[in-house]
Short mmCIF file of the C-alpha atoms (twelve columns), coordinates in Angstrom:
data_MODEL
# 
_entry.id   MODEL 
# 
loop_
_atom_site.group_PDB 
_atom_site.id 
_atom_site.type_symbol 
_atom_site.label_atom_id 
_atom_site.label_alt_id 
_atom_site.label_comp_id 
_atom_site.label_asym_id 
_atom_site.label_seq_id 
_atom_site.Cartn_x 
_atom_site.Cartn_y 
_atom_site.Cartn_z 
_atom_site.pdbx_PDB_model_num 
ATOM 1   C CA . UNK A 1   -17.642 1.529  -40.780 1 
ATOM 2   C CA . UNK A 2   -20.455 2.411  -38.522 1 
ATOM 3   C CA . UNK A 3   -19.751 -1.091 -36.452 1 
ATOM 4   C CA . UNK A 4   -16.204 -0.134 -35.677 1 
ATOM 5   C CA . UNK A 5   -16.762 3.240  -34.570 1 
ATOM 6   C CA . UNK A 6   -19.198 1.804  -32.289 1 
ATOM 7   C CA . UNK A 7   -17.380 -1.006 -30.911 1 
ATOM 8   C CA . UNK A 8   -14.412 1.955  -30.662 1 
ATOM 9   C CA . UNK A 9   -16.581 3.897  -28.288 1 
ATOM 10  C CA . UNK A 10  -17.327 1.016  -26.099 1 
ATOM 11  C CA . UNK A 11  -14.226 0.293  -25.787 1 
ATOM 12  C CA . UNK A 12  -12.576 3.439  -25.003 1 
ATOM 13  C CA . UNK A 13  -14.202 4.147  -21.279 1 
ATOM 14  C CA . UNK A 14  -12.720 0.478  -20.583 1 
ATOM 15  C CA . UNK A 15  -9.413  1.474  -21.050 1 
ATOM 16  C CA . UNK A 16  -8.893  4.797  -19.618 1 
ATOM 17  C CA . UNK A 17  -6.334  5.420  -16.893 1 
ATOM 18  C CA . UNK A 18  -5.157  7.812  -15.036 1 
ATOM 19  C CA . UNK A 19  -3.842  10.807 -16.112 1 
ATOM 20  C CA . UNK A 20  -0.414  10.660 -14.133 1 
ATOM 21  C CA . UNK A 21  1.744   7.838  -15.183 1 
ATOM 22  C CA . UNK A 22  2.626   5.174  -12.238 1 
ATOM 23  C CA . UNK A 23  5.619   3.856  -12.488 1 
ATOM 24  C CA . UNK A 24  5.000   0.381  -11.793 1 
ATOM 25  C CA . UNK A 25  7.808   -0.222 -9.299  1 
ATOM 26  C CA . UNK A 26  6.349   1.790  -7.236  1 
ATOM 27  C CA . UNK A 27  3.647   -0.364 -5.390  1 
ATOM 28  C CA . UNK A 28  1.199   2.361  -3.848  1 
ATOM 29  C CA . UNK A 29  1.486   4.086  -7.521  1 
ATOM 30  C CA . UNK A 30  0.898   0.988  -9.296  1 
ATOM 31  C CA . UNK A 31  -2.472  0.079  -7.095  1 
ATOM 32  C CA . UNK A 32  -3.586  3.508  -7.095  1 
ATOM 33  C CA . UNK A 33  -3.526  4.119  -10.776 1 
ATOM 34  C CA . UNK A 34  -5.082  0.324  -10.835 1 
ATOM 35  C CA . UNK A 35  -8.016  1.978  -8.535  1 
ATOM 36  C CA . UNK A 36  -7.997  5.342  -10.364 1 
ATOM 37  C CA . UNK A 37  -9.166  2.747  -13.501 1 
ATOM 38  C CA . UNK A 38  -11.264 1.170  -11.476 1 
ATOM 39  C CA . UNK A 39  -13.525 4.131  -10.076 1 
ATOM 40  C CA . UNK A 40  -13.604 5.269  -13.727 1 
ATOM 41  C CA . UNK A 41  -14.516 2.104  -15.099 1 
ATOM 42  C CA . UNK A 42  -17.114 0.461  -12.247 1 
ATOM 43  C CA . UNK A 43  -18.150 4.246  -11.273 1 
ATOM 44  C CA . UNK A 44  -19.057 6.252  -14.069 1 
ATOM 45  C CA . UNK A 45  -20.466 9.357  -11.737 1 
ATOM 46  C CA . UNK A 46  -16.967 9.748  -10.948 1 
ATOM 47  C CA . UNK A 47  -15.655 11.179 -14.370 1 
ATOM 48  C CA . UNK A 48  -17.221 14.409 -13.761 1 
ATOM 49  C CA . UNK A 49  -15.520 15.024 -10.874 1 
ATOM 50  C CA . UNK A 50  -11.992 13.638 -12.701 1 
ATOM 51  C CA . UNK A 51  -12.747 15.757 -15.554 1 
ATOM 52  C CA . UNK A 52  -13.562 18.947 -13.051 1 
ATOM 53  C CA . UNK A 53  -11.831 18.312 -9.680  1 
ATOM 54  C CA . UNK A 54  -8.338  20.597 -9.214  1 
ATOM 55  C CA . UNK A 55  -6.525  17.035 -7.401  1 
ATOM 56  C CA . UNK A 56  -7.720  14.192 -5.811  1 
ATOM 57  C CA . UNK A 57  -6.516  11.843 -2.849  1 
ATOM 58  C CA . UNK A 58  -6.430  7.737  -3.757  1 
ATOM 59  C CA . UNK A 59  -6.532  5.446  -1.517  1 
ATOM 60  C CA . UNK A 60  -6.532  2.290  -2.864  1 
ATOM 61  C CA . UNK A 61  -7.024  -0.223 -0.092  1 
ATOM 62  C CA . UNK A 62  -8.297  0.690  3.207   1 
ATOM 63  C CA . UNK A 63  -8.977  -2.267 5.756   1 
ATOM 64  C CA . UNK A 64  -12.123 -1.690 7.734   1 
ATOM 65  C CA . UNK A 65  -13.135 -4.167 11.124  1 
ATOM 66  C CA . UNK A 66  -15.948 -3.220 13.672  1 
ATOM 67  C CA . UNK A 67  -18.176 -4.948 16.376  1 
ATOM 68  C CA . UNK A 68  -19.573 -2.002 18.226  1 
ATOM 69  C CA . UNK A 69  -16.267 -0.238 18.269  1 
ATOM 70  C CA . UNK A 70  -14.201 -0.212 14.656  1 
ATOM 71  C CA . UNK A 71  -11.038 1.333  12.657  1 
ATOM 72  C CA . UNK A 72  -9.735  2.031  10.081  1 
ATOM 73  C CA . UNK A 73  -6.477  2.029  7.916   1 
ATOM 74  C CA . UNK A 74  -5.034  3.099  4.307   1 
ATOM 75  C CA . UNK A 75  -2.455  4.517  2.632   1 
ATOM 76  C CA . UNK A 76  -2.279  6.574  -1.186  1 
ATOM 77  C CA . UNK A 77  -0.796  9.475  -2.735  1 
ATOM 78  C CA . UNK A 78  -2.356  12.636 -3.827  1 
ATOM 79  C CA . UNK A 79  -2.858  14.254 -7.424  1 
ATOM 80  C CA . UNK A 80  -2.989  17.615 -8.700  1 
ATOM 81  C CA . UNK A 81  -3.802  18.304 -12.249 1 
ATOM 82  C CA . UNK A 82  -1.353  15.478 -13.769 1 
ATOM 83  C CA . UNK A 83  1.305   15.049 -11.051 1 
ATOM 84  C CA . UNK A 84  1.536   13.324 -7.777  1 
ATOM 85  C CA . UNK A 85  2.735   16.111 -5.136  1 
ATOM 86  C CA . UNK A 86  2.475   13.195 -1.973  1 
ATOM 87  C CA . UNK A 87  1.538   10.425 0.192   1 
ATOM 88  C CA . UNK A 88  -1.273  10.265 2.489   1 
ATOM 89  C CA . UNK A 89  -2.852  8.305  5.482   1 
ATOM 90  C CA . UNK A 90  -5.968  7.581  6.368   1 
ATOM 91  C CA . UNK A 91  -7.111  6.582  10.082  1 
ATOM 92  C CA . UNK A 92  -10.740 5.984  11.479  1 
ATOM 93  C CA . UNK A 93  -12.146 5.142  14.453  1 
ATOM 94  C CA . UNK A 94  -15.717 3.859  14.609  1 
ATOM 95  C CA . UNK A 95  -18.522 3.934  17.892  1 
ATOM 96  C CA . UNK A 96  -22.161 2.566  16.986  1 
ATOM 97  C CA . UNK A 97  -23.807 -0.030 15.860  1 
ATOM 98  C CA . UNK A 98  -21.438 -1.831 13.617  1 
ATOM 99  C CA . UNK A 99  -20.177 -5.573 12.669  1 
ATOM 100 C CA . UNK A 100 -18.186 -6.920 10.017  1 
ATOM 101 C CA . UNK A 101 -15.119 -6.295 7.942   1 
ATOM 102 C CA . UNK A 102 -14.568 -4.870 4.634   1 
ATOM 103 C CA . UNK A 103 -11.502 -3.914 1.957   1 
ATOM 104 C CA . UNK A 104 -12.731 -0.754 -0.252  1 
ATOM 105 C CA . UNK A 105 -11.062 2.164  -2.504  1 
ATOM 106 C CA . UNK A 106 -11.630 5.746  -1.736  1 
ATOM 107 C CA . UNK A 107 -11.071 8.996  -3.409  1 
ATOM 108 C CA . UNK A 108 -11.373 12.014 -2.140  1 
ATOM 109 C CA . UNK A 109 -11.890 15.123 -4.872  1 
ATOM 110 C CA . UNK A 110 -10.820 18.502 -3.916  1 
ATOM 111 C CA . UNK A 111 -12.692 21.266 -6.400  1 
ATOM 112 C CA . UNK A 112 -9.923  23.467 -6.066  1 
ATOM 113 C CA . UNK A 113 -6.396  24.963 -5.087  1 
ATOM 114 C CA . UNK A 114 -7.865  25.927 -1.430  1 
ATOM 115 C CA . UNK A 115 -9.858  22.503 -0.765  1 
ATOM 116 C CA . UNK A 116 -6.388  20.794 -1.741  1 
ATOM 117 C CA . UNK A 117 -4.841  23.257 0.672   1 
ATOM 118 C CA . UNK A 118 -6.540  22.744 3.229   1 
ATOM 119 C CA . UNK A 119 -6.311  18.719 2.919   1 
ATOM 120 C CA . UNK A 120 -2.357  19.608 2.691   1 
ATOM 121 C CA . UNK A 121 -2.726  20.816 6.213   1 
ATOM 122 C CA . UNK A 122 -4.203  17.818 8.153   1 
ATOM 123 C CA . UNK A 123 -7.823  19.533 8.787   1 
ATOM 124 C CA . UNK A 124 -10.175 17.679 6.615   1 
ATOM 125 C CA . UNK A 125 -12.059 14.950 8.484   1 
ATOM 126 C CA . UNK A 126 -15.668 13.430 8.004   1 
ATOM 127 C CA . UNK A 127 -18.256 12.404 10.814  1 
ATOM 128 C CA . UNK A 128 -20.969 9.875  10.954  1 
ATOM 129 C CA . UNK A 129 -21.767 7.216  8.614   1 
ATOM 130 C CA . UNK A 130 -24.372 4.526  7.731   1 
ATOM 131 C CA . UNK A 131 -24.239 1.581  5.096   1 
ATOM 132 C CA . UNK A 132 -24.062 -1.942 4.724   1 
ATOM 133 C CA . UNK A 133 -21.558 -4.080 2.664   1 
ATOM 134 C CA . UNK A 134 -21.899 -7.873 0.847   1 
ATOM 135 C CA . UNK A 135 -19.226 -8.965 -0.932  1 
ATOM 136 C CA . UNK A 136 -17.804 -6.416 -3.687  1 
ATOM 137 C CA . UNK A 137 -21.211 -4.955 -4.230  1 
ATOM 138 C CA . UNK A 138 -21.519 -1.191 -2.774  1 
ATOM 139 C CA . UNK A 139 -20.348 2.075  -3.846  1 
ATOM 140 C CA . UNK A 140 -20.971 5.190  -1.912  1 
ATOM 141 C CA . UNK A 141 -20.519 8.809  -1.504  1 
ATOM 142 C CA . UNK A 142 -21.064 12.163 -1.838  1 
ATOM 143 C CA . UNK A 143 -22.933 13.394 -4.582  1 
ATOM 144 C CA . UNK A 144 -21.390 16.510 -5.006  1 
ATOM 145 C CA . UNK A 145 -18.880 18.888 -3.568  1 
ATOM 146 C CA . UNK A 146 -19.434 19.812 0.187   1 
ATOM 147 C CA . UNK A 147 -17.188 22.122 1.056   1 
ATOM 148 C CA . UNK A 148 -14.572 22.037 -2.197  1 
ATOM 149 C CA . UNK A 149 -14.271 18.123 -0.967  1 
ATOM 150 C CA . UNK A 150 -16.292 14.578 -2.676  1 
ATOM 151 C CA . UNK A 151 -15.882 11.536 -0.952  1 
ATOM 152 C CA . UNK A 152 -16.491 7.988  -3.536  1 
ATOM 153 C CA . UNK A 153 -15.933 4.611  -1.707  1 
ATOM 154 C CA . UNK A 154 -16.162 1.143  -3.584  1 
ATOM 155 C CA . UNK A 155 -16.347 -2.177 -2.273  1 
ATOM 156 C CA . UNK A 156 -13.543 -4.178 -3.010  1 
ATOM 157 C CA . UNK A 157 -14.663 -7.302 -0.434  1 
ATOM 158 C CA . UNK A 158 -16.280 -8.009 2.906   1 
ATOM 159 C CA . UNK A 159 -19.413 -8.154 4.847   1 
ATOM 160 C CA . UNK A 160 -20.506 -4.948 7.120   1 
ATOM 161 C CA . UNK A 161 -23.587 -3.348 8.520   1 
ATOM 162 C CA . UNK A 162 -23.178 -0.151 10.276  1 
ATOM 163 C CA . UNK A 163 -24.676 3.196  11.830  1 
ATOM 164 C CA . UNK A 164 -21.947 4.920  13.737  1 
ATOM 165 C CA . UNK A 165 -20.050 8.042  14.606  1 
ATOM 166 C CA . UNK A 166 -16.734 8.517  13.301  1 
ATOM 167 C CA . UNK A 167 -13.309 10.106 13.516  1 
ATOM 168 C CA . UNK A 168 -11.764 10.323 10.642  1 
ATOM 169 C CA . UNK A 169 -7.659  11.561 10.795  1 
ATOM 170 C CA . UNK A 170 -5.454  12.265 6.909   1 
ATOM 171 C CA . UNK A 171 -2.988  13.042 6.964   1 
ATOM 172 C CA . UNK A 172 -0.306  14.251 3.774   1 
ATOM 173 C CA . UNK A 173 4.031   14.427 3.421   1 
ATOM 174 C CA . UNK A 174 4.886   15.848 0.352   1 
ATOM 175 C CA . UNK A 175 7.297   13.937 -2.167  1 
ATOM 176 C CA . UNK A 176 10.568  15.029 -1.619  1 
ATOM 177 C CA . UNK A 177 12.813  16.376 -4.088  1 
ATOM 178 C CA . UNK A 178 14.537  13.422 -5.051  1 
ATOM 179 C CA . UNK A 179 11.105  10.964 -5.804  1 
# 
């Protein structure tokens, strides 16, 4: 009895998912609840901030190329409590000392209603950053709220050094009525 309640526990952080359900025809649901598992699964400091965060922005894949000048480019939806309310973008331009490319998830937890809010409205943006990719190994972030807002990042492939300056541009369209 003891051995299956144990191998039960094991097993349980392996399967979770996320708490809204995708519907699989829709790609950028399908790959965000597939990165939503992910985080939770290969980034266990994250399910505090699922268990405690008011919503949450996923961006799934984001494409990453710099040699001294970079960018940026993803696309994901946003989550509050268990529904997705919209889409978002993510642009970035890059200045520094940089080279490589990279593929990696991000999610971006908002504490509460007002940090959500004002992610709604286009204002949030990061500056700076430093780090160095190899393959799928790396995982960064914040490691706790600044501002209402945490920032996780995982690897999903490439090879990038970097210290640079950054722009960073969201932005968020509601779902309409009819989605």
């Amino acid at each position: 009895m003891k051995l299956i309640v144990l191998v039960c526990l094991v097993a349980l952080p392996s399967i979770a998912v996320a708490d809204w359900a995708a519907d699989p025809s829709d790609k950028i649901r399908a790959k965000a609840s597939a990165a939503v598992e992910a985080f939770r699964e290969n980034v266990p400091r994250t399910e505090p901030f699922f268990a405690q965060a008011y919503g949450y922005a996923i961006y799934p894949s984001i494409t990453r190329i710099g040699f001294g000048f970079g960018g940026a480019y993803g696309k994901g939806i946003v989550v509050a409590g268990d529904t997705v309310t919209g889409h978002t973008r993510y642009w970035q331009f890059t200045s520094g000392i940089q080279a490589g490319a990279k593929n990696f998830s991000m999610i971006i937890f908002f504490r509460d209603k007002e940090a959500l809010e004002y992610f709604q409205q286009g204002k949030t943006q990061f500056m700076g950053q430093s780090g160095v990719a190899l393959g799928t190994l790396g995982a960064a972030g914040t490691p706790g709220y600044n501002e209402g807002v945490a920032v996780v990042t995982m690897t999903k492939l490439g090879l990038m050094g970097e210290f640079t300056v950054s722009g960073a541009k969201f932005s968020y369209a509601p779902l309409q009525i009819s989605e």
